[in-house]
DRENDO-1510 file (C-alpha; in Angstrom, 1 decimal, always signed):
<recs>
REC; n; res; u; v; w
REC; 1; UNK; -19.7; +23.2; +21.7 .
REC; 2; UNK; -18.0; +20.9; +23.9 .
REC; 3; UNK; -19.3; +17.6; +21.6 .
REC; 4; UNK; -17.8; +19.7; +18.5 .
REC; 5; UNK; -14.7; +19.9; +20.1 .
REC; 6; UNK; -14.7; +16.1; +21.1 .
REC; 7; UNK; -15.2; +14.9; +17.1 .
REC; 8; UNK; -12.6; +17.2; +16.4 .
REC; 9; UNK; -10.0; +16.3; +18.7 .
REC; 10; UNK; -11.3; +12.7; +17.6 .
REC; 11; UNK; -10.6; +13.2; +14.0 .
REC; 12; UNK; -7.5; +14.8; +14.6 .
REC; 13; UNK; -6.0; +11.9; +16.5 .
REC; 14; UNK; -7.1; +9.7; +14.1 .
REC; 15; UNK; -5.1; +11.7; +11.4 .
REC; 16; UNK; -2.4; +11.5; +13.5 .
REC; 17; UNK; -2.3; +7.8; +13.7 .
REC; 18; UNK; -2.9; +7.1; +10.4 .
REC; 19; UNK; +0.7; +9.3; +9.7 .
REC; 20; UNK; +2.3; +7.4; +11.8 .
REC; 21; UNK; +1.2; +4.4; +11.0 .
REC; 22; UNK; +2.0; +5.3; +7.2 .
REC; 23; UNK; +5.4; +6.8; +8.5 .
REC; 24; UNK; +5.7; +3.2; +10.5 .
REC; 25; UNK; +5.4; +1.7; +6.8 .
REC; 26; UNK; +7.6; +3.7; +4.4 .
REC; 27; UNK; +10.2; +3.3; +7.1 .
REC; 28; UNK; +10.2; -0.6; +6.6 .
REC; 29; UNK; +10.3; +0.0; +2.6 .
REC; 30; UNK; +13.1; +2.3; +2.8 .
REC; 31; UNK; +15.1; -0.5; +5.0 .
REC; 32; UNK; +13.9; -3.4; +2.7 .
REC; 33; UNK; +14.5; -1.6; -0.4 .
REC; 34; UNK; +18.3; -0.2; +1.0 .
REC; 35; UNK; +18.8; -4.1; +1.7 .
REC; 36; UNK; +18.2; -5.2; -1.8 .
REC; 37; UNK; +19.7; -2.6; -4.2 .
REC; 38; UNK; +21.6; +0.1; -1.7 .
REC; 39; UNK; +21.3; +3.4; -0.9 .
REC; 40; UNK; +21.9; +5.6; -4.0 .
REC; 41; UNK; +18.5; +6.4; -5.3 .
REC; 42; UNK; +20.0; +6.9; -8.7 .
REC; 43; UNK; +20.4; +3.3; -9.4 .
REC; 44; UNK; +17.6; +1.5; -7.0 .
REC; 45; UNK; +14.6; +2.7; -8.6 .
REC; 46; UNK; +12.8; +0.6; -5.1 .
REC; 47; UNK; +13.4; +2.9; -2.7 .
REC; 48; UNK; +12.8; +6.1; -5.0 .
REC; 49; UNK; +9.9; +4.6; -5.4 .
REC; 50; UNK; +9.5; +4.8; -1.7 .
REC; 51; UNK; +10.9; +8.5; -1.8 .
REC; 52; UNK; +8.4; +9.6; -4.1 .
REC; 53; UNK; +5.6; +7.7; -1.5 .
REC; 54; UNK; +7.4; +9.4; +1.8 .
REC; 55; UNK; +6.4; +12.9; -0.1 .
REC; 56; UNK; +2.5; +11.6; -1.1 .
REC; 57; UNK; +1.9; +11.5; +2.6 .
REC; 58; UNK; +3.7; +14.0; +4.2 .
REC; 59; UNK; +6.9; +12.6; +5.4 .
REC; 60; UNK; +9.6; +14.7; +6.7 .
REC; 61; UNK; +12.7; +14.5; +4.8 .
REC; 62; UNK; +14.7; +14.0; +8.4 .
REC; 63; UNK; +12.5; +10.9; +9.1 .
REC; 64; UNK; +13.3; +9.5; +5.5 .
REC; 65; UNK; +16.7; +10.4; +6.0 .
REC; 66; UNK; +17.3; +8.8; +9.5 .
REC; 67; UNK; +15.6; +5.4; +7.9 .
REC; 68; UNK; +18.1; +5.2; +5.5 .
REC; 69; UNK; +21.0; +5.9; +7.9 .
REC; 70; UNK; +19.3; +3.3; +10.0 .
REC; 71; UNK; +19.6; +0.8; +7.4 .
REC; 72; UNK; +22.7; +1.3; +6.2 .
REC; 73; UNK; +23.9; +1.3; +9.9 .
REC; 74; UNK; +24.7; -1.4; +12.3 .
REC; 75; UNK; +21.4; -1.3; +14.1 .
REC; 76; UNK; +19.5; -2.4; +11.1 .
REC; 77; UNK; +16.8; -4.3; +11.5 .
REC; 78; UNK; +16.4; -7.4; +8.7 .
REC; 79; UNK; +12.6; -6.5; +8.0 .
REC; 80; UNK; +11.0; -9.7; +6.1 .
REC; 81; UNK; +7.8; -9.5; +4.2 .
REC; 82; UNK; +5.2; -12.2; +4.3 .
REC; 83; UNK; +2.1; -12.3; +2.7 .
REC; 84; UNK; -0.9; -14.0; +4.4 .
REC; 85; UNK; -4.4; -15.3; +3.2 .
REC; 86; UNK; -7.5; -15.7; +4.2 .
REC; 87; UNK; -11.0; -15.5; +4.2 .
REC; 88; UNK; -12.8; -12.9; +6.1 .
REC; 89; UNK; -16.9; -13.1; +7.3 .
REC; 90; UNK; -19.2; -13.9; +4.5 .
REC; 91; UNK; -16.8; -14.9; +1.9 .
REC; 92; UNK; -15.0; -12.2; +1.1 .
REC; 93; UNK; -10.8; -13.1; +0.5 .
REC; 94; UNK; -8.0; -11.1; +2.6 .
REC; 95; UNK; -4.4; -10.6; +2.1 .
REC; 96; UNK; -2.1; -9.3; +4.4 .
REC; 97; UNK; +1.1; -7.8; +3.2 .
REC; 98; UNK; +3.4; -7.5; +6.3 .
REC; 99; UNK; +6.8; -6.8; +6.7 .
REC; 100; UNK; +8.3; -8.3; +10.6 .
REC; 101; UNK; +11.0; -8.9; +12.1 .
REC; 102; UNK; +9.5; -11.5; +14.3 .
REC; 103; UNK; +7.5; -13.9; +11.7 .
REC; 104; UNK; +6.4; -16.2; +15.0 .
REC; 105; UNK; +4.4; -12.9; +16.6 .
REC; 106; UNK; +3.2; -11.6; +13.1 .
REC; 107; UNK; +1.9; -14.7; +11.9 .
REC; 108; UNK; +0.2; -15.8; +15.3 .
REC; 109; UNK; -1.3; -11.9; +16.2 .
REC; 110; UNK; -3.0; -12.3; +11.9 .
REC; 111; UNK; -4.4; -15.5; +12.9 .
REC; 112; UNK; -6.2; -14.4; +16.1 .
REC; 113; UNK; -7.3; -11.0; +14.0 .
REC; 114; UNK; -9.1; -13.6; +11.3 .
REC; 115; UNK; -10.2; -16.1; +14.0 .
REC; 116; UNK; -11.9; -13.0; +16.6 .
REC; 117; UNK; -13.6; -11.6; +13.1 .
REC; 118; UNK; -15.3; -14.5; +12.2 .
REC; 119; UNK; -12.6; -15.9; +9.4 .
REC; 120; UNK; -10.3; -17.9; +8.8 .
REC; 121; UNK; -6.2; -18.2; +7.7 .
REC; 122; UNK; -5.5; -20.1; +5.0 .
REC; 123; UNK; -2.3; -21.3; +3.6 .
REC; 124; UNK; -0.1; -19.7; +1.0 .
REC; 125; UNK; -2.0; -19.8; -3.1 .
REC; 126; UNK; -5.7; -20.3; -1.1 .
REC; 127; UNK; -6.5; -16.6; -1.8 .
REC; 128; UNK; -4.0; -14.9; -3.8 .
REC; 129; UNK; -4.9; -17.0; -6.8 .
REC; 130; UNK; -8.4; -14.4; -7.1 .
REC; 131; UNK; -6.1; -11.6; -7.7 .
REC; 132; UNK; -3.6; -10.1; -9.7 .
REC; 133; UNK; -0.7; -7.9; -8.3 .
REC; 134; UNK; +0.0; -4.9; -10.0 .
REC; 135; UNK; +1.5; -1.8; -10.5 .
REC; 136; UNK; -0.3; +1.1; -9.8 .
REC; 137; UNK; +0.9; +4.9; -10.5 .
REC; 138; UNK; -1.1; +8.0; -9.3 .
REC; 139; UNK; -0.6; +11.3; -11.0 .
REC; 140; UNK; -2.1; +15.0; -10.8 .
REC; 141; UNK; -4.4; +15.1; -12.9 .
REC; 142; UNK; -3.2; +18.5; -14.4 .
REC; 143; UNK; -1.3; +19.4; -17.8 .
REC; 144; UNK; -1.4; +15.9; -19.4 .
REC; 145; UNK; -3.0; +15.1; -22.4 .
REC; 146; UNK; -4.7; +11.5; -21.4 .
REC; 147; UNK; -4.9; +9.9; -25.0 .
REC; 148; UNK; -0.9; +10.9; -25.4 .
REC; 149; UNK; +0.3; +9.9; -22.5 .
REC; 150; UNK; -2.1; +6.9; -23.1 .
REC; 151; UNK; -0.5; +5.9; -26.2 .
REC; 152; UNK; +3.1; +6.6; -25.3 .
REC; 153; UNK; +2.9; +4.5; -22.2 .
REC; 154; UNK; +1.4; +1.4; -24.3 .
REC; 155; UNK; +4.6; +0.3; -24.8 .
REC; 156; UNK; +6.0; +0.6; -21.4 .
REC; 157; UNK; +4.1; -1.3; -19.7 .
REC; 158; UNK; +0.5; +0.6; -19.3 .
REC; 159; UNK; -2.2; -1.9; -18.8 .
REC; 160; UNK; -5.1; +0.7; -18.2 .
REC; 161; UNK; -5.7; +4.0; -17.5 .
REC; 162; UNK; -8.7; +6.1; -15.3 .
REC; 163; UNK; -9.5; +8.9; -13.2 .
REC; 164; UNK; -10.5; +8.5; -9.0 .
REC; 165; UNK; -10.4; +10.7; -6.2 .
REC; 166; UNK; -7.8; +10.7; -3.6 .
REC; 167; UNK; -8.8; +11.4; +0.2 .
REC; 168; UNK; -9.6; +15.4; -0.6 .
REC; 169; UNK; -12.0; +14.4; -3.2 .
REC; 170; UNK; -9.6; +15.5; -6.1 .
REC; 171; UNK; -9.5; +13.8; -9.2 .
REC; 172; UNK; -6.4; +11.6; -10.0 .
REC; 173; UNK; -5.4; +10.1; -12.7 .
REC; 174; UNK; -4.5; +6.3; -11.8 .
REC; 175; UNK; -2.2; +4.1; -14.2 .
REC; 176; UNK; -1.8; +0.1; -13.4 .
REC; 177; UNK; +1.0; -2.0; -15.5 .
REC; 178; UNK; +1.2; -5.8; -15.0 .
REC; 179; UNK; +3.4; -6.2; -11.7 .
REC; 180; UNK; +7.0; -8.0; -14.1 .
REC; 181; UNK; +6.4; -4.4; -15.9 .
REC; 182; UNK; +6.1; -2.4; -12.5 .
REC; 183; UNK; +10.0; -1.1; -13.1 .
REC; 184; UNK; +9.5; -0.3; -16.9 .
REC; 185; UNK; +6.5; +2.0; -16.2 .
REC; 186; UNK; +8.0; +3.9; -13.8 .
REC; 187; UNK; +11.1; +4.5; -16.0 .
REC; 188; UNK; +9.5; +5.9; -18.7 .
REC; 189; UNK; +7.6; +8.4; -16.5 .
REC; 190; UNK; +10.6; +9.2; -14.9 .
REC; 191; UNK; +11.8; +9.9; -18.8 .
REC; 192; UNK; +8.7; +12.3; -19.5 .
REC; 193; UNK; +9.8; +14.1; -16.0 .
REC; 194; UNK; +6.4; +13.1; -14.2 .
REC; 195; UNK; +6.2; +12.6; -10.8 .
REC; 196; UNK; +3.6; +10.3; -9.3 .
REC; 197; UNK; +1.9; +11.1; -6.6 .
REC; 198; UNK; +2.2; +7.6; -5.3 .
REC; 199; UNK; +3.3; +4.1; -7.1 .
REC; 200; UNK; +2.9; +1.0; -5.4 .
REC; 201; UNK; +2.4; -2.6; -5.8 .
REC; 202; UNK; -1.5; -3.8; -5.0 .
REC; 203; UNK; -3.4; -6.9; -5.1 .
REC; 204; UNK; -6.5; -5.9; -8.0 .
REC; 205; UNK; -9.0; -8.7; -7.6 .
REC; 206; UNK; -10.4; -10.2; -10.6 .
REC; 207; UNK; -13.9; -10.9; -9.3 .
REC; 208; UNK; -15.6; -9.3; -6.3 .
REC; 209; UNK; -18.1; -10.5; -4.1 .
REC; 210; UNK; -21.1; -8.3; -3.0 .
REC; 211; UNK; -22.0; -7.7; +0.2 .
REC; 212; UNK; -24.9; -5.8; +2.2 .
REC; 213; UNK; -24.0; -3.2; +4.3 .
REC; 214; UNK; -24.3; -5.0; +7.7 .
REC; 215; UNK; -22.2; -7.6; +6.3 .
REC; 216; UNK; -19.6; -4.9; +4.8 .
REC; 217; UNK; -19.7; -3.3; +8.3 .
REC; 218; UNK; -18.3; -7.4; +9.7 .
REC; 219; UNK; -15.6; -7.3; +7.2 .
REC; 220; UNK; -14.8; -3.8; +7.6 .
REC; 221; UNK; -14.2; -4.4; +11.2 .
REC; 222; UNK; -11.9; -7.6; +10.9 .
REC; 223; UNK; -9.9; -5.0; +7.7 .
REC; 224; UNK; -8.9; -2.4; +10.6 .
REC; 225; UNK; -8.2; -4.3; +13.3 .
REC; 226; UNK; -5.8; -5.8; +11.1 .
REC; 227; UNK; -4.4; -2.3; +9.7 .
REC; 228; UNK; -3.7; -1.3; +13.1 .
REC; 229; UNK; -0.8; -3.7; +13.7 .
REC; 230; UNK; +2.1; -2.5; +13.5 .
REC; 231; UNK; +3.6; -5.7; +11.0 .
REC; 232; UNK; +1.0; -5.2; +8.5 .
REC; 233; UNK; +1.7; -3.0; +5.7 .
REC; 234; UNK; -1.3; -3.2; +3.9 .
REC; 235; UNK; -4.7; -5.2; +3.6 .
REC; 236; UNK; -6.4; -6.0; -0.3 .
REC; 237; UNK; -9.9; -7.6; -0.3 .
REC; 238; UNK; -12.6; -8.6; -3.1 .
REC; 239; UNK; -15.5; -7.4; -1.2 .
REC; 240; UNK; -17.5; -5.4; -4.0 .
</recs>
């Protein structure tokens, strides 16, 4: 009984961290995203994208809230995002999307992450040239016709369209638009009244490289010790 209790109480702090750390994230959006266009959702379609992301993991609406009033306020901290890349063990390519306030920390604590996991940095177009960066929408897979919305979204944008499963094992449906058509994409589903579940940016690579398990258990120890810092946003990879 008492080991049951352990794994829970494990699993449950583990939850716990991955909120906050996703919390941690959408909080940096919100103060980029106020920096660029403002703070009137209505005409900066950035940070309702990061509203509509707040909602997909559970964010409170007084912690969205006080990260806008942060950045509109005179404690705002001037986020700045960097992308760094790099090679991981065995081949496989790593970027790190990070959004600092101290380039000097972020930049030396990626470097020791890569160098401690058997990679190595590389300088800026050494990686990111084996991806593309994209847009990718997530929608409830509920009460849509795929081949309309299909051909309806053709001309906004829509580069492909498929079904995955989020976290809970439910099927989603997943839309992905060429990154310079990111903004039309989500306009027209805005127009239809559909509200994604989630819509970032991501890195899609266009090859992968396969991997056995004992060398996918390396890389997939270098990929979380770099999601556990608090400057990374997010990590993409082309390990198969």
């Amino acid at each position: 009984m008492g080991r049951i209790f352990e794994v829970r109480k494990a699993t449950m702090f583990a939850r716990w961290d991955k909120m906050a750390k996703q919390f941690t994230r959408i909080g940096k959006e919100i103060a980029i995203a106020c920096k660029a266009g403002g703070t009137d959702p209505a005409t900066n379609p950035a940070l309702r994208r990061c509203f509509q992301n707040a909602r997909s993991v559970g964010m409170p609406k007084d912690r969205v809230e006080a990260a806008i009033k942060r950045a509109s306020g005179k404690e705002m901290i001037d986020f700045e995002e960097i992308l760094y890349e790099g090679y991981g063990p065995h081949g496989v390519a790593i970027l790190v999307e990070t959004a600092t306030d101290n380039h000097v920390r972020t930049v030396a604590n990626v470097k020791s992450y890569f160098n401690k996991g058997n990679g190595s940095l590389g300088n800026s177009g050494s990686v990111s040239f084996q991806f593309n960066k994209m847009g990718v929408f997530k929608l409830k897979n509920e009460g849509l016709d795929h081949d309309e919305l299909e051909l309806e979204l053709i001309d906004f944008g829509l580069d492909e369209m498929g079904e995955s499963t989020d976290d809970d094992g439910n099927t989603i449906l997943v839309l992905r638009s060429a990154f310079q058509d990111f903004g039309k994409l989500q306009k027209a589903l805005e127009d239809k009244n559909i509200t994604p579940i989630s819509a970032e940016l991501e890195w899609i690579p266009t090859t992968t490289v396969p991997v056995t398990d004992e060398q996918a258990e390396d890389i997939s120890k270098l990929i979380d010790k770099l999601e556990q810092d608090d400057d990374v946003s997010k990590v993409f990879h082309n390990m198969a």
